[in-house]
C-alpha positions, 0 to 999 in steps of 0.5 A: 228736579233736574230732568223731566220725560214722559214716566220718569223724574230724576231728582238730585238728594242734595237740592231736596229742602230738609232732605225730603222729598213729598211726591206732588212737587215730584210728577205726582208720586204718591210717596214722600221720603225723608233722608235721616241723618242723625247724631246720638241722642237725636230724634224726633217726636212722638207723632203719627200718620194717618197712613203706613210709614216704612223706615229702612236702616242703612247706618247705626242704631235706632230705637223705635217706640211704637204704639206701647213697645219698643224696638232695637234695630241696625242696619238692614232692619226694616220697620213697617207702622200702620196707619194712626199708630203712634211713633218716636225714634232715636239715635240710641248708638254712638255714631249717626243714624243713616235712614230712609222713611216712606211716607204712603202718601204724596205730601207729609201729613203728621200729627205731633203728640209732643214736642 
């Protein structure tokens, strides 16, 4: 946290550990970030929450399983899960993956259905 004043906290990425941010080590917030950066092929997990998870591509191509489906997406697509759902992705295109994923809650909460 580099600066703290009444309503607001400024954060600087590079000193986030894992590149992720959970909101209760930040003022309260009750949102966790997480900063992808992925090359091809990589992933994590099938896994879930037990509240919604908003990942927004800002770079490459991702595929999404979601639940029993699948989902294609680049940049400026927008994936919302809902609470509970089961989920994986991964680097399906050629150069890395560049992505920002909300976690709806303070701390990261995740279990993980494989490895």
């Amino acid at each position: 946290m580099k600066e703290a004043s009444p309503g607001y906290v400024v954060v600087e990425r590079d000193q986030l550990a894992d590149s992720e941010l959970q909101g209760y080590q930040f003022g309260g917030a009750n949102v966790c970030l997480v900063f992808i950066d992925l090359e091809p092929g990589e992933g994590p997990g099938l896994h879930r929450h037990p509240y919604e998870e908003i990942f927004i591509v800002l770079k490459g191509q991702v595929k999404f399983t979601v639940g029993s489906g699948t989902v294609e997406a680049s940049a400026g697509k927008v994936l919302l899960v809902q609470p509970g759902v089961p989920h994986k992705f991964v680097n399906s295109g050629d150069s890395r993956l560049r992505q920002i994923d909300i976690h709806a809650s303070d701390r990261f909460v995740t279990e993980w259905l494989e490895g």
